[in-house]
OpenMM code with the backbone's topology and positions (N, CA, C; nanometers):
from openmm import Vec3, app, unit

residues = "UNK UNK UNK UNK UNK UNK UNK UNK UNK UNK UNK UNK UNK UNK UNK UNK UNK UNK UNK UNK UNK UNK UNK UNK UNK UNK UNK UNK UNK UNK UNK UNK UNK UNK UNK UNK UNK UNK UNK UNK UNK UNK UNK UNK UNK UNK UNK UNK UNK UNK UNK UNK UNK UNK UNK UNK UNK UNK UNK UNK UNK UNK UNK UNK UNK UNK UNK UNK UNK UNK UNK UNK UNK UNK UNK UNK UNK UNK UNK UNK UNK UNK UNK UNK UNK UNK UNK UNK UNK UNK UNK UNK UNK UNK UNK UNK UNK UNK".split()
positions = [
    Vec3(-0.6077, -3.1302, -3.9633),
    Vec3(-0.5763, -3.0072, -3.8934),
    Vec3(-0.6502, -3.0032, -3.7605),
    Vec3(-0.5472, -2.9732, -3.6719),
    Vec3(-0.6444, -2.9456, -3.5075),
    Vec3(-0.6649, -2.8561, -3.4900),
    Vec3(-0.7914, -2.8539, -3.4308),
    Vec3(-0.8429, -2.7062, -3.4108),
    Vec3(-0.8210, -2.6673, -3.2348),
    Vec3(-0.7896, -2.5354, -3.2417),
    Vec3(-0.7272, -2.4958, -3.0802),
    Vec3(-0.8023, -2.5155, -2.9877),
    Vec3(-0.8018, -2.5339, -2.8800),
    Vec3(-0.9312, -2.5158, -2.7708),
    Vec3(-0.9628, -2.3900, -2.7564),
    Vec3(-1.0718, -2.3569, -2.7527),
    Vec3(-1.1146, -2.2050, -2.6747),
    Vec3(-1.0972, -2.1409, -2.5457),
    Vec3(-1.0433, -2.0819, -2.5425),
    Vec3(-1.0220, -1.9961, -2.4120),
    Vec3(-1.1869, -1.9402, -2.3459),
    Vec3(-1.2143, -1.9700, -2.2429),
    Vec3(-1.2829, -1.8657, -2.2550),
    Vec3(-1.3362, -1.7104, -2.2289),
    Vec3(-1.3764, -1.6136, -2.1939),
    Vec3(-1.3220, -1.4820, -2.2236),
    Vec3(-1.3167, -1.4607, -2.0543),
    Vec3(-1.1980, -1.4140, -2.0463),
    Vec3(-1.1819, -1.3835, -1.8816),
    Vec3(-1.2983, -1.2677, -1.8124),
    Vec3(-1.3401, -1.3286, -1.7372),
    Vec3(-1.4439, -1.2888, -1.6135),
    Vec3(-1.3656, -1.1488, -1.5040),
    Vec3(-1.3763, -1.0000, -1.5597),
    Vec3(-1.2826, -0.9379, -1.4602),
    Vec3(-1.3772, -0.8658, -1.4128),
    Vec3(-1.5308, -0.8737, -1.3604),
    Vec3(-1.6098, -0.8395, -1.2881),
    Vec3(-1.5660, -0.8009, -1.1521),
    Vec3(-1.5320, -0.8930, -1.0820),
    Vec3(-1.4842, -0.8778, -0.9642),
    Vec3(-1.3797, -0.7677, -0.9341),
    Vec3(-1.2993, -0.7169, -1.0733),
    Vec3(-1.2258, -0.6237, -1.0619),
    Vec3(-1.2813, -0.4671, -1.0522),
    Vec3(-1.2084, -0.4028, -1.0099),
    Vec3(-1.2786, -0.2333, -1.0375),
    Vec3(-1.2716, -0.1672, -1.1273),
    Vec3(-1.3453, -0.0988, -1.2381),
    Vec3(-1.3386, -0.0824, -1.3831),
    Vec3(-1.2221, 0.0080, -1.4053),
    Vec3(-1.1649, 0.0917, -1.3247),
    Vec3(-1.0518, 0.1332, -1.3447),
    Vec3(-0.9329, 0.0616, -1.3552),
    Vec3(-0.8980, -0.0919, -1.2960),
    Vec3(-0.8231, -0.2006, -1.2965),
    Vec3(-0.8536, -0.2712, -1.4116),
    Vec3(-0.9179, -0.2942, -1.4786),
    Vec3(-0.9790, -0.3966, -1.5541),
    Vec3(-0.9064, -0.3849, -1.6803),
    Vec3(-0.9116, -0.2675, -1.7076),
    Vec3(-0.8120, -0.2433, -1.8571),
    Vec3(-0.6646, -0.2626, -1.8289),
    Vec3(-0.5927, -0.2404, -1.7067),
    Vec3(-0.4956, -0.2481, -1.7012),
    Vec3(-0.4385, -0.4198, -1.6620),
    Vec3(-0.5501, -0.4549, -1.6013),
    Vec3(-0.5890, -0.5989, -1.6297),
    Vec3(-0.5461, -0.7011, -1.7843),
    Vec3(-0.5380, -0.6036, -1.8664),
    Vec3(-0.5680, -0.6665, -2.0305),
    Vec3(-0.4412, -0.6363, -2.1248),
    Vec3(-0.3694, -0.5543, -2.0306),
    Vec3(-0.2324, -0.5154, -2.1251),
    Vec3(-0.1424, -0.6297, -2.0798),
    Vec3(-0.0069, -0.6377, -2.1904),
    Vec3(0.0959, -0.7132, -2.1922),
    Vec3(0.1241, -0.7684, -2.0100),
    Vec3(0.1924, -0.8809, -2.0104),
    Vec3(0.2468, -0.8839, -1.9094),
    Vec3(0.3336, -0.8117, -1.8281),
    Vec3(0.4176, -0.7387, -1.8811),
    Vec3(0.5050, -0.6263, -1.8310),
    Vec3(0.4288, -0.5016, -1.7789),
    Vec3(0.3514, -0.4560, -1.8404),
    Vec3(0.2388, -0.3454, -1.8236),
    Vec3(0.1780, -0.3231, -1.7057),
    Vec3(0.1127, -0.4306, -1.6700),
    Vec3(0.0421, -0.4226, -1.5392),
    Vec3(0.1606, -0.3982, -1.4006),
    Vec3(0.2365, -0.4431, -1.3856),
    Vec3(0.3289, -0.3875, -1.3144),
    Vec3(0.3727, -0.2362, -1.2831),
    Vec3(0.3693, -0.2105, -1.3335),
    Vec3(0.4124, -0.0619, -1.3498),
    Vec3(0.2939, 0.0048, -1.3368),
    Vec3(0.1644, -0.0545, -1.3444),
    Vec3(0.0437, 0.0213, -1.2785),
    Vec3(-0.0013, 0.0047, -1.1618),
    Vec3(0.0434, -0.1605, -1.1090),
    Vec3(0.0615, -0.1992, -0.9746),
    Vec3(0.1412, -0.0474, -0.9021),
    Vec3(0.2546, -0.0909, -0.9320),
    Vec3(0.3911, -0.0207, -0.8628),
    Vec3(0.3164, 0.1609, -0.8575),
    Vec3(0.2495, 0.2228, -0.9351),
    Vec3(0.2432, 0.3401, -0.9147),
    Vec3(0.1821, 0.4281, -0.8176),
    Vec3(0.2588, 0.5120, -0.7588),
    Vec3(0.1908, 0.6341, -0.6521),
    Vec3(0.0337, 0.6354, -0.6637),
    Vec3(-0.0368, 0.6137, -0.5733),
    Vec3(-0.1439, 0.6513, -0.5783),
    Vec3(-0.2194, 0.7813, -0.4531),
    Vec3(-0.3221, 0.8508, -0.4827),
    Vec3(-0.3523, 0.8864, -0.3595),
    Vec3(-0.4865, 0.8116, -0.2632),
    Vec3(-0.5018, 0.8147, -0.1739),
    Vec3(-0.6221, 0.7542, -0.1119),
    Vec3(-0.6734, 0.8480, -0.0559),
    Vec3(-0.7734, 0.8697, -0.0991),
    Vec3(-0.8891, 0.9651, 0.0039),
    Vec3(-0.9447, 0.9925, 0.1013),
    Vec3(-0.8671, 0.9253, 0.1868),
    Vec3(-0.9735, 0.9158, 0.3639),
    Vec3(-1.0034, 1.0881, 0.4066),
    Vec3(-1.0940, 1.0083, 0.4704),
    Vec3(-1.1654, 1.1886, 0.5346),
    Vec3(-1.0957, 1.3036, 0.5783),
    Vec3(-0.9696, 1.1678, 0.7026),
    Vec3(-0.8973, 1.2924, 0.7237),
    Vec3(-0.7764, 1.3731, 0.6680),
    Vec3(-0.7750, 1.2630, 0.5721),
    Vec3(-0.6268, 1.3233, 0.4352),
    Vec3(-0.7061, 1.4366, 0.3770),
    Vec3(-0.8293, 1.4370, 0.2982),
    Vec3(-0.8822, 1.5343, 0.2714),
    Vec3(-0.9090, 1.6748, 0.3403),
    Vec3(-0.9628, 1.6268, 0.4460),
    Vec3(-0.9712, 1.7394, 0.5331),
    Vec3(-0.8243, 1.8510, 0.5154),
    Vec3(-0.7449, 1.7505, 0.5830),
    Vec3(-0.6356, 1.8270, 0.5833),
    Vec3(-0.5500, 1.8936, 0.4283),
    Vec3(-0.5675, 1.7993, 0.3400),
    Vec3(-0.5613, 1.8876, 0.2078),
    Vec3(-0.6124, 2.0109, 0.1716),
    Vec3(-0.7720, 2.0063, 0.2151),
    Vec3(-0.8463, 2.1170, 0.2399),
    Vec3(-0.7854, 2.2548, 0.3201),
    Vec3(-0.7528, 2.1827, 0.4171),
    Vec3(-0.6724, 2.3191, 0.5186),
    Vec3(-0.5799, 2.3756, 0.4681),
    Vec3(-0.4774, 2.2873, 0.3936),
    Vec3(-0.3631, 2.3265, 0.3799),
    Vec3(-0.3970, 2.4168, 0.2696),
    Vec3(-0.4689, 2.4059, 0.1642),
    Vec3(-0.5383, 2.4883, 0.0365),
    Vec3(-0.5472, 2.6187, 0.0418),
    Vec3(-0.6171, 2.5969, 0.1743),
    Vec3(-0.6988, 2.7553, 0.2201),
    Vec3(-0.5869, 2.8402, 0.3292),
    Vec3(-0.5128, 2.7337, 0.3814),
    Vec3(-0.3937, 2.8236, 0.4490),
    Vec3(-0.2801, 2.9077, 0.3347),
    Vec3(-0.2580, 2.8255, 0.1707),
    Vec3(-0.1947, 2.9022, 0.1246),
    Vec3(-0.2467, 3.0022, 0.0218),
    Vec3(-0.4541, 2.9705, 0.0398),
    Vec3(-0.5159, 3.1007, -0.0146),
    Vec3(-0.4885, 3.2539, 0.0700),
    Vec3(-0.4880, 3.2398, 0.1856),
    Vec3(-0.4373, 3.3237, 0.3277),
    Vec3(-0.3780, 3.4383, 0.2513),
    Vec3(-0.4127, 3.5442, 0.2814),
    Vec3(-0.3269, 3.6716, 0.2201),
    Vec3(-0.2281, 3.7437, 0.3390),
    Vec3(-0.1445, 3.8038, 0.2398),
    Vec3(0.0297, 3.7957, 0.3460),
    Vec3(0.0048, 3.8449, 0.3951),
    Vec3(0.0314, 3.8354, 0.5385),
    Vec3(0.0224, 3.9056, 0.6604),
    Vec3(0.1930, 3.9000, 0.7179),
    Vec3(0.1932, 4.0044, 0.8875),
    Vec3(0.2768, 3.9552, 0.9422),
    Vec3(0.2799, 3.7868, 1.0258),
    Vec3(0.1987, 3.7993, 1.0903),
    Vec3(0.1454, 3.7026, 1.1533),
    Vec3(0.0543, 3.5321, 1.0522),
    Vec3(0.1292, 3.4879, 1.0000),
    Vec3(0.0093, 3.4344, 0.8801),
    Vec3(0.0172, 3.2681, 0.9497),
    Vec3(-0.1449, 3.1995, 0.9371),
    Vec3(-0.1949, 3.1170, 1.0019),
    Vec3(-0.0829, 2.9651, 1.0144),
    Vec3(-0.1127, 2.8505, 1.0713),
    Vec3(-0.0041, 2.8074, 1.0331),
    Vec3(-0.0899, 2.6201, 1.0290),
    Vec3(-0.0009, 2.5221, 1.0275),
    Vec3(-0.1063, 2.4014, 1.1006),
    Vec3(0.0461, 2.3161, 1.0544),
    Vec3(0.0246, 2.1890, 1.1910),
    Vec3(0.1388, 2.1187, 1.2252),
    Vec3(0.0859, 1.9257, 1.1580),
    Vec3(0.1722, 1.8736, 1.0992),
    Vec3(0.0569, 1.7822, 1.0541),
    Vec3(0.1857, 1.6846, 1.1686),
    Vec3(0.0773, 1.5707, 1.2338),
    Vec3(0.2011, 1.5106, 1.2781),
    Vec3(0.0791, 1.3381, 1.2574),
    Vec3(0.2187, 1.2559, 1.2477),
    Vec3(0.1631, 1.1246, 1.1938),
    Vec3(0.2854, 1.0110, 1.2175),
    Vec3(0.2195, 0.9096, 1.1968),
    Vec3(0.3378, 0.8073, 1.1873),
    Vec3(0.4445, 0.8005, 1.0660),
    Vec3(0.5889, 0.7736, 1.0468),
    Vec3(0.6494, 0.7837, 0.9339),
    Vec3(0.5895, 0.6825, 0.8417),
    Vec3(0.6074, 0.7283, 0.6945),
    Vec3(0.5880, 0.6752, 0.5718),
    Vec3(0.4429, 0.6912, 0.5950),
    Vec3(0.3878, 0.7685, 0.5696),
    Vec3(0.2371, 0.7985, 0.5227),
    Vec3(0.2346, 0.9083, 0.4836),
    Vec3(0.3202, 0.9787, 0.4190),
    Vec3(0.3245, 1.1081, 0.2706),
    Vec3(0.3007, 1.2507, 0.3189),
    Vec3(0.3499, 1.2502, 0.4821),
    Vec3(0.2866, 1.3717, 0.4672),
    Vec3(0.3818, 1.4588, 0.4513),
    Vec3(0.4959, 1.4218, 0.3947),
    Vec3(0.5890, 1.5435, 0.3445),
    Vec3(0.5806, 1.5360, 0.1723),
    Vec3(0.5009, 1.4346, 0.1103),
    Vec3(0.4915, 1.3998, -0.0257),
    Vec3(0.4141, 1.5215, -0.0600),
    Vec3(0.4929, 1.6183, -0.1465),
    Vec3(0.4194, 1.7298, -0.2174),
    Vec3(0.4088, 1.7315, -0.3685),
    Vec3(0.3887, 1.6322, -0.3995),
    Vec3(0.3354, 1.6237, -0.5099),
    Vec3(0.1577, 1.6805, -0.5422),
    Vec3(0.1160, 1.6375, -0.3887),
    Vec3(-0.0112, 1.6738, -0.3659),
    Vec3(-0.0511, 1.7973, -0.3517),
    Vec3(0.1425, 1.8629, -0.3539),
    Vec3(0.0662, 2.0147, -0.3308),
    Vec3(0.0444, 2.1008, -0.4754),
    Vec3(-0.0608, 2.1718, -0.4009),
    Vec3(-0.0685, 2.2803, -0.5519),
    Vec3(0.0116, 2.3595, -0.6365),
    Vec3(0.0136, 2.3824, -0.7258),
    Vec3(0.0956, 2.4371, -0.8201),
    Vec3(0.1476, 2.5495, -0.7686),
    Vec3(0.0765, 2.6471, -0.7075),
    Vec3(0.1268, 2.7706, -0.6510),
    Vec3(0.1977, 2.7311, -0.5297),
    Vec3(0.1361, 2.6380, -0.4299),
    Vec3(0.2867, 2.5925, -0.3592),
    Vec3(0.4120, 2.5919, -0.4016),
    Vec3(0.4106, 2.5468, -0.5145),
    Vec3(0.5531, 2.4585, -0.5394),
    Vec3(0.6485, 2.5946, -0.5979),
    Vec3(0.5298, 2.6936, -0.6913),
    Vec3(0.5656, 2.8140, -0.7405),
    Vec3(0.6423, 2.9421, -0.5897),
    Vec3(0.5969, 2.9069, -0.4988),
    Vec3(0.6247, 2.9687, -0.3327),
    Vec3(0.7191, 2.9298, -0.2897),
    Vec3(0.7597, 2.8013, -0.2926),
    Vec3(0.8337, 2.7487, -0.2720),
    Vec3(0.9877, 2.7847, -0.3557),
    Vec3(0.9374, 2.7634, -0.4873),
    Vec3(1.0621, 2.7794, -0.5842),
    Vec3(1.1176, 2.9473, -0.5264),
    Vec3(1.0301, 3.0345, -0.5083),
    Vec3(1.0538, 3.1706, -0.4744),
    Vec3(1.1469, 3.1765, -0.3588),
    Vec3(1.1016, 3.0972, -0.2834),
    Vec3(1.1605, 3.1517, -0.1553),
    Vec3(1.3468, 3.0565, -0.1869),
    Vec3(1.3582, 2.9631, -0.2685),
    Vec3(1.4715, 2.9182, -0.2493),
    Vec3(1.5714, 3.0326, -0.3165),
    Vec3(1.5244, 3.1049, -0.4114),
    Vec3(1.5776, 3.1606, -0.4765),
    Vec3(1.6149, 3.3090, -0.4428),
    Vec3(1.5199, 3.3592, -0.3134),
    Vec3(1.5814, 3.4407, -0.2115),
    Vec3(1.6624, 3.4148, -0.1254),
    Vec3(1.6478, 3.2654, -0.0840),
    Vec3(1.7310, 3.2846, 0.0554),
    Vec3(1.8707, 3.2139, 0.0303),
] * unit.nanometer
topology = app.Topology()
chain = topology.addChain("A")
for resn in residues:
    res = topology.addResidue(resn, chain)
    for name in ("N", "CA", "C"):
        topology.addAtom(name, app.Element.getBySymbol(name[0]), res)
């Protein structure tokens, strides 16, 4: 009887511990964690998340504050997934008036 060679146990140090498990699933698996939406945090995405937060904490006025985001295409800034729940709840409102 032959005995198998040993593998030996893969080295995923170099990876980031949030990758690492997804590192270890089936072959099909990792794909689909590749492929998924992510957000990235830069200062000034935040920032402006920040603004936008506190512009729709803003209580109704006539006049109510406003901010223009302008950027190169395909960098999410119409992606509202990021927006808050009560956005989307404001949103649903107003379609349903007008």
């Amino acid at each position: 009887m032959t005995e198998q060679p040993k593998t030996p146990p893969l080295d995923l140090s170099h990876l980031h511990p949030a990758v690492r498990q997804a590192a270890l699933l089936p072959a099909d698996q990792p794909l689909a964690v590749i492929r998924a939406d992510r957000w990235i945090g830069y200062p000034r995405a935040s920032q402006a998340l920040a603004r936008l937060e506190a512009l729709l904490a803003w209580p109704t006025r006539q006049r109510m504050p406003n901010m223009l985001l302008i950027g190169p295409t395909n960098n999410g800034k119409v992606d509202d997934r990021r927006c808050p729940a009560e956005c989307r709840r404001s949103r649903a409102r107003k379609k349903v008036v007008a």
